[in-house]
C-alpha positions as CSV (number, residue, x, y, z in Angstrom):
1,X,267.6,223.4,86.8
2,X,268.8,220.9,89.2
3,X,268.7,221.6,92.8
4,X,272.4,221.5,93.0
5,X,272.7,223.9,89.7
6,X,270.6,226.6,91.9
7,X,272.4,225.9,95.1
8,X,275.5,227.2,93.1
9,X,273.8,230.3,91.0
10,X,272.3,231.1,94.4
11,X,276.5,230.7,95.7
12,X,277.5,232.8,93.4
13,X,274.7,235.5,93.4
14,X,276.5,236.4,96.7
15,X,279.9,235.3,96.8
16,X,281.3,238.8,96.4
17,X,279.7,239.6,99.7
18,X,281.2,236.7,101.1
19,X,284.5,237.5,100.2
20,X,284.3,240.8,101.6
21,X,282.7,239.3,105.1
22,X,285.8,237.1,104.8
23,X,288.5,240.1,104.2
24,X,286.4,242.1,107.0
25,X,286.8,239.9,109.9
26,X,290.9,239.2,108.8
27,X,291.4,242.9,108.8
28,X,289.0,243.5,112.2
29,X,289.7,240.5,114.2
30,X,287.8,239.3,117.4
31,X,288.6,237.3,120.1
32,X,286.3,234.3,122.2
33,X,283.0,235.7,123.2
34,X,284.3,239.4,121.7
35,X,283.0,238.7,118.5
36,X,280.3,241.7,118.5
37,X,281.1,243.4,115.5
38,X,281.5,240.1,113.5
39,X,278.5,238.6,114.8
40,X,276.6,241.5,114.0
41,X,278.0,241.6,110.3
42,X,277.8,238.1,109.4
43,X,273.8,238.4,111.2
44,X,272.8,240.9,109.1
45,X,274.2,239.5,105.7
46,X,271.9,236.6,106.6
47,X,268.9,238.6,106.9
48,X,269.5,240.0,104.6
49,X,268.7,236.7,102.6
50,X,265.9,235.9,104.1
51,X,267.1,234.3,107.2
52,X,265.0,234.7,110.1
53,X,267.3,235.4,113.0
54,X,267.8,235.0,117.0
55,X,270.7,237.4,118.3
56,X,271.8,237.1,120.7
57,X,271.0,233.2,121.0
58,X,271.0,231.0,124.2
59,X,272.5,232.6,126.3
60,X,275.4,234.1,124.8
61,X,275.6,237.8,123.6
62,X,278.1,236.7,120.1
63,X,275.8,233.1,119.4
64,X,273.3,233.2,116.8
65,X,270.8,230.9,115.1
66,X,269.7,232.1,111.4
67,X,267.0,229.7,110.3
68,X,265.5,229.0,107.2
69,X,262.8,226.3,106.1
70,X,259.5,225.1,108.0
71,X,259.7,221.7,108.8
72,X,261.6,218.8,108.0
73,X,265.2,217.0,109.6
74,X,267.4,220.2,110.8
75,X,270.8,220.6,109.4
76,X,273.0,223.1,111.4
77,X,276.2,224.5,110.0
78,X,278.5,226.1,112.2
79,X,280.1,229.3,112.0
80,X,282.5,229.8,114.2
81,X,284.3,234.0,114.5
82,X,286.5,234.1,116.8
83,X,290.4,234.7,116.1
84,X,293.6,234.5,118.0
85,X,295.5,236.6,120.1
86,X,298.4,238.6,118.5
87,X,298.1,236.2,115.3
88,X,294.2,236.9,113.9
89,X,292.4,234.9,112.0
90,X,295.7,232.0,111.8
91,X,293.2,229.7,112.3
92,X,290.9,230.6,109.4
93,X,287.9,231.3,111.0
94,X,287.1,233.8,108.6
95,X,287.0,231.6,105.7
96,X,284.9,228.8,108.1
97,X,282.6,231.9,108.4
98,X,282.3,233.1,105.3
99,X,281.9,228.9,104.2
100,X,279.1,228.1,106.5
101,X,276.8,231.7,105.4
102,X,277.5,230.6,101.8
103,X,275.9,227.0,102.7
104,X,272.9,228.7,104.3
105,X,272.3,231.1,101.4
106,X,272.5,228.3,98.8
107,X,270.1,225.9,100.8
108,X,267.7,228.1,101.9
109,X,265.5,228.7,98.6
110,X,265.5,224.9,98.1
111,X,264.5,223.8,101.9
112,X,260.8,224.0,102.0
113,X,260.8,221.8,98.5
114,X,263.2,219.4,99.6
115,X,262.0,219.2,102.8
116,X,264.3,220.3,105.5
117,X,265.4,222.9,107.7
118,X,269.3,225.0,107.6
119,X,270.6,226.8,111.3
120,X,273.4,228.4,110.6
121,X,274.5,228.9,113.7
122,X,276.9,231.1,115.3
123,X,279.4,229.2,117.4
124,X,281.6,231.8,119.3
125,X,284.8,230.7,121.5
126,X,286.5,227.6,119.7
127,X,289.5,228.8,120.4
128,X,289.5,228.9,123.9
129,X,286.5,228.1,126.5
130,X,284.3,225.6,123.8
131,X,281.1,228.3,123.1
132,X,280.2,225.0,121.1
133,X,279.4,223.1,124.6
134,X,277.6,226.1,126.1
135,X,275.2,226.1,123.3
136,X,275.0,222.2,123.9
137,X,274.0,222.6,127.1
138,X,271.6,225.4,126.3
139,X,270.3,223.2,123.8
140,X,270.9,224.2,120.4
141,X,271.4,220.8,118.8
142,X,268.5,219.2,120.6
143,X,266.5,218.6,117.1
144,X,269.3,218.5,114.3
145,X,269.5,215.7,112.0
146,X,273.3,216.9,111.3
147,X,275.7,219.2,112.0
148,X,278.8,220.1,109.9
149,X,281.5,222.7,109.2
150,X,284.6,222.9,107.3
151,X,288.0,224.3,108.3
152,X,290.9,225.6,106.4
153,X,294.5,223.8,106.3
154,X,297.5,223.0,104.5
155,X,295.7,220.4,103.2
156,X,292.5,218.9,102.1
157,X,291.0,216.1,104.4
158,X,287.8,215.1,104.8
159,X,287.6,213.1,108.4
160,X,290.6,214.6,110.3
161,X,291.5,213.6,114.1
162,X,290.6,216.2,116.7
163,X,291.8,215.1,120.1
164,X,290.4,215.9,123.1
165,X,292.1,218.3,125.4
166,X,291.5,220.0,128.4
167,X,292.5,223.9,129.2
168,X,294.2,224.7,132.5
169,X,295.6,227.2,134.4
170,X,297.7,226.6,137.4
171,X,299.1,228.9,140.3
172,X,301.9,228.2,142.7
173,X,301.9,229.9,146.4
174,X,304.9,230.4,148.8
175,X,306.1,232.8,150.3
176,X,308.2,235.7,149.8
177,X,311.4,236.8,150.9
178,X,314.7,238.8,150.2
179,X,316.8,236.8,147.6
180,X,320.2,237.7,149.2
181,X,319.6,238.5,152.7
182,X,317.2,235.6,153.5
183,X,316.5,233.1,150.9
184,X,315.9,230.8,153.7
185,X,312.8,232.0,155.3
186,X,310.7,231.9,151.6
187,X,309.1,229.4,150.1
188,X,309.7,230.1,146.2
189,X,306.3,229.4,143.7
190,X,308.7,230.1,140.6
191,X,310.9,227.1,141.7
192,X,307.6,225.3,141.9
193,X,306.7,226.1,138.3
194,X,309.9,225.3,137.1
195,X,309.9,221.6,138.3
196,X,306.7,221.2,137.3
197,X,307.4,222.3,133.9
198,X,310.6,219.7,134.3
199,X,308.7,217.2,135.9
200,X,306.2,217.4,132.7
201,X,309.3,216.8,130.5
202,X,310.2,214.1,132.0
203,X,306.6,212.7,132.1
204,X,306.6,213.1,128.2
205,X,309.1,210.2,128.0
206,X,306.2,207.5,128.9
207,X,303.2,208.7,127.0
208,X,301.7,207.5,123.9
209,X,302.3,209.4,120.7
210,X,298.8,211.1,120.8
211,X,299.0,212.5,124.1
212,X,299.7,216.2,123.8
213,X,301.0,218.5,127.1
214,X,302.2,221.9,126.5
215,X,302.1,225.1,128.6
216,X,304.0,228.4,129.5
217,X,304.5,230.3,132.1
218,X,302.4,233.6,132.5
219,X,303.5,234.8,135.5
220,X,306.9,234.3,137.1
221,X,307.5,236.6,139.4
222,X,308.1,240.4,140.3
223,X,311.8,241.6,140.8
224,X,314.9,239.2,140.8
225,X,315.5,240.5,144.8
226,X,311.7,238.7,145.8
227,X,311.5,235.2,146.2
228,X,308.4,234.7,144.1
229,X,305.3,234.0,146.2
230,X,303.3,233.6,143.4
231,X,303.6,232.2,139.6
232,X,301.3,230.8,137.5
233,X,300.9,228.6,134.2
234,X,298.7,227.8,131.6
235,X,298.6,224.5,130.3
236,X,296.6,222.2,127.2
237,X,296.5,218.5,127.8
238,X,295.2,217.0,124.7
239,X,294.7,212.6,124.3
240,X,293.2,210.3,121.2
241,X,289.9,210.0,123.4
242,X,288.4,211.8,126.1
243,X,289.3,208.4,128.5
244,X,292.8,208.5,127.9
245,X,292.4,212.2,129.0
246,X,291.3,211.6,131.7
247,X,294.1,209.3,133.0
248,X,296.9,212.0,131.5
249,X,294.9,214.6,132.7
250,X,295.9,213.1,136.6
251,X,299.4,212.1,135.6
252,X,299.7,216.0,134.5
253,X,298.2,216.6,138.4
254,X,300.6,214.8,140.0
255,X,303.6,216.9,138.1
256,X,301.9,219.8,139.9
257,X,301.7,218.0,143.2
258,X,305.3,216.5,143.3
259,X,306.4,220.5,142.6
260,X,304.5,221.9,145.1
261,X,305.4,218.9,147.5
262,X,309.2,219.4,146.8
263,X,309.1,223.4,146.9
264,X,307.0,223.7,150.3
265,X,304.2,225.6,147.7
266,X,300.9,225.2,147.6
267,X,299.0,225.0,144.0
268,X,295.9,224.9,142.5
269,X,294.4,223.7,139.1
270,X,291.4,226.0,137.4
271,X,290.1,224.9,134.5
272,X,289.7,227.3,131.5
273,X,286.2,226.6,129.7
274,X,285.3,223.3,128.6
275,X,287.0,220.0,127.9
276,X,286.8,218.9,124.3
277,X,286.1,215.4,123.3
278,X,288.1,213.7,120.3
279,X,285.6,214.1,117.2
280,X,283.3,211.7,115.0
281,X,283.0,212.1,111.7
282,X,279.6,210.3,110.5
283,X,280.2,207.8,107.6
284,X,277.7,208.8,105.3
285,X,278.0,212.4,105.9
286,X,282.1,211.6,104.8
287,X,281.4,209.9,101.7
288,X,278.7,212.7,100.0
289,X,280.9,215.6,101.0
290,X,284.2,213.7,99.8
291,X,282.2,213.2,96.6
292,X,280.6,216.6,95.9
293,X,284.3,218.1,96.7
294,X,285.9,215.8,93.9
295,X,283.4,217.1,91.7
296,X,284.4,220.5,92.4
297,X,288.1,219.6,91.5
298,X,288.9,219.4,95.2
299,X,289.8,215.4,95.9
300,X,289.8,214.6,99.3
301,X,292.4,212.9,101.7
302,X,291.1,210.2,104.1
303,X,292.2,210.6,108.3
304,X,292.9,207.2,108.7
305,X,296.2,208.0,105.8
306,X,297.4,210.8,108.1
307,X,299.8,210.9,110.7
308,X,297.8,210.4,113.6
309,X,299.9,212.5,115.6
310,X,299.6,215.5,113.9
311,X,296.0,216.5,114.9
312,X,294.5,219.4,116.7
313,X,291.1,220.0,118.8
314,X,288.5,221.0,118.3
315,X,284.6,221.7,120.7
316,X,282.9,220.7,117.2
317,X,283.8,216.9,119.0
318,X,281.6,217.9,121.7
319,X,279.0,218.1,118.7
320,X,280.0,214.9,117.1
321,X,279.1,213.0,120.7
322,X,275.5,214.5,120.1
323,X,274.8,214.7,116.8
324,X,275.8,213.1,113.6
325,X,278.9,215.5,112.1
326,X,281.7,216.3,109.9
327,X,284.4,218.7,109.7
328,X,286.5,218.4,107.1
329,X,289.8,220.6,106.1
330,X,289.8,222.7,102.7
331,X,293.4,223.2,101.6
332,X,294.1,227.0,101.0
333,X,298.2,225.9,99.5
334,X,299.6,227.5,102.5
335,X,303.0,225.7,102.8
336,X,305.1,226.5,104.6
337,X,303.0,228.1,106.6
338,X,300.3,226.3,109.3
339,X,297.7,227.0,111.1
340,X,298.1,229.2,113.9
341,X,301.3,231.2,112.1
342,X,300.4,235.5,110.9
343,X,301.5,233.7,106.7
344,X,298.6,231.3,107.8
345,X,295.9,234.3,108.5
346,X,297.5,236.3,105.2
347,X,296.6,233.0,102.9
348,X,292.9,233.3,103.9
349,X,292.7,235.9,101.9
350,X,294.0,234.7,98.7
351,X,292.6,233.5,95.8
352,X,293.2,230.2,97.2
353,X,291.1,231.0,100.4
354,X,288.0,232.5,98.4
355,X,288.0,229.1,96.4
356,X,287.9,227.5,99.9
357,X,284.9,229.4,100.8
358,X,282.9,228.7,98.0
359,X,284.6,224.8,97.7
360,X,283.4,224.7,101.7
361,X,280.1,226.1,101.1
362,X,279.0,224.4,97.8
363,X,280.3,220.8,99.1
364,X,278.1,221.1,102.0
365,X,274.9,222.5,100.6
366,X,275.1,219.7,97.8
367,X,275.7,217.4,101.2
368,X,272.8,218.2,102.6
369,X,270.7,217.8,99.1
370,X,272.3,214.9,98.7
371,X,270.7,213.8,102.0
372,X,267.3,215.1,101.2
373,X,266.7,214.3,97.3
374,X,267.6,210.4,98.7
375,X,265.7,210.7,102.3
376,X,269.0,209.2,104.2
377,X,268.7,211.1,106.9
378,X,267.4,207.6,108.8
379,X,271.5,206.3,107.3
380,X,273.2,208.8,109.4
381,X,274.9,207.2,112.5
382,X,273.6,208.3,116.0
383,X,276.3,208.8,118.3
384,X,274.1,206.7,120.9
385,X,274.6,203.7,118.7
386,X,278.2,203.8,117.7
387,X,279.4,201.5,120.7
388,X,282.5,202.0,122.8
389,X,284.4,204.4,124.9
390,X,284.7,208.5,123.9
């Protein structure tokens, strides 16, 4: 039998279990670095396997690091858990889950013949705070050859744009006072957050399509008779590269400035976890899993067809800047529902997100053989040597 023949039977010797992992974590969602339950379930289905396993791993109490094979170029496959608030799993990590134990389990008989080694690794916190650049930091990617993951959609494309964004949370202070009686003698923070928010507006008239700056406000004030001394705001300021962020990212600043300036507030900006950088998707890596998915009946769409304004982020592009990577999007026939909406979280659970599971997971284990029956690891693009800005 053919290596990628017994990557499937070994797929579908355990694809009820991953269906039920996937089920599980939409019915018992967990939130950034709260994933205990779901870390521990998805942990002990890989040990289950034969997966030797770190858990908690560097440094965070959700991460773990399930390893299989002795030596050889490292592949890690990410696994991201965590869900949303109020809407679950409408991002699908449940299914990205569920994908990235099915790659393991299919790889890791066949990695000490074909000569490599499979992490999958347990990447808490994509959806706020970037878990992924912790374990950068804390060096989890320091040896891989390739790192990959896949992620559900309304559609299926194999090197989508992630644009870099930065998480921020902002608080106004004034001064408080009675509305009626004395208006004059306070200094009002929700006036503040309003003309920032108006001054933002306005800013959103001279940026490029691919810039990205939306917020709320979480806290406006106590009773209608107080002028507000306080209010505060979240914000996400997303660009095409993590240079062009930077310069928005100041423009944004000086929204906040100019209403502080203009109220008599004060302000300050906190940022909320990590910046993510736009992603990478390595060439070869693209082409194998674009061709292993046709051959499942799944044809892929290219990124560079796609609207390039209609893109998301992502910390797996923190991981693309390190290591060579792909992330490409399985479509689970969602429409009209997207990503982030409770109908998206209900399709994960079809039939038409089980078929993205096993598409996810089969498409990258037969990447990954792919790369080791034809020794092209050395044809995998370091980030170091792509050339230009991030």
């Amino acid at each position: 039998m053919q290596a990628k023949d017994l990557a499937r039977a070994r797929f579908d010797d355990v694809a009820a279990e991953l269906f039920a992992l996937s089920r599980w974590m939409y019915e018992h969602p967990e939130t950034a670095f709260e994933e205990r339950e779901t870390s521990a379930r998805i942990v002990a289905l890989l040990e289950d396997h034969g997966f030797a396993v770190d858990h908690p791993a560097y440094g965070l109490d959700t991460a773990f690091a399930a390893r299989a094979g002795r030596e050889g170029p490292e592949v890690i496959v990410c696994c991201e858990m965590d869900a949303l608030p109020e809407v679950g799993h409408a991002c699908g990590h449940n299914i990205i889950a569920a994908a990235a134990a099915g790659a393991g389990v299919a790889l890791a008989p066949l990695a000490d013949e074909l000569g490599f080694r499979v992490t999958v690794l347990g990447t808490p916190a994509e959806e706020m705070y970037g878990g992924k650049v912790d374990l950068i930091a804390a060096g989890a990617f320091s040896e891989a050859a390739a790192a990959m993951m896949i992620h559900p959609s309304p559609k299926d494309v194999v090197d989508p744009r992630f644009l870099a964004v930065a998480h921020i949370d902002v608080e106004f202070h004034g001064k408080e006072s009675h509305a009626a009686f004395a208006p004059q003698l306070g200094r009002n923070a929700l006036d503040a957050a309003v003309q920032a928010y108006v001054n933002i507006s306005t800013l959103r008239q001279a940026i490029y399509a691919t810039d990205k700056i939306h917020g709320v406000i979480t806290y406006g004030g106590g009773a209608p008779n107080v002028i507000p001394a306080y209010t505060a705001m979240s914000w996400y300021v997303r660009a095409a590269t993590k240079d062009r962020l930077d310069e928005l990212y100041a423009q944004v600043v000086a929204c906040f400035e100019a209403a502080a300036l203009a109220t008599g507030c004060t302000f300050e900006v906190t940022p909320r976890g990590h910046t993510y950088t736009d992603l990478v998707s390595d060439p070869l890596m693209v082409e194998l899993f674009a061709a292993n998915a046709e051959a499942l009946g799944r044809p892929m769409r290219r990124g560079a067809d796609e609207d390039p304004t209609q893109a998301g982020s992502t910390d797996m592009g923190n991981v693309s800047h390190e290591v060579p990577t792909i992330h490409p999007m399985l479509d689970i026939h969602s429409l009209p529902a997207v990503n982030h909406q409770k109908e998206f979280a209900a399709h994960t659970v079809t039939p038409s997100g089980e078929r993205a599971i096993r598409d996810g997971a089969l498409a990258m284990a037969w990447t990954v053989i792919d790369l080791a029956e034809g020794d092209r690891w050395d044809e995998l693009t370091p980030p170091t040597s792509r050339g230009g800005s991030s």
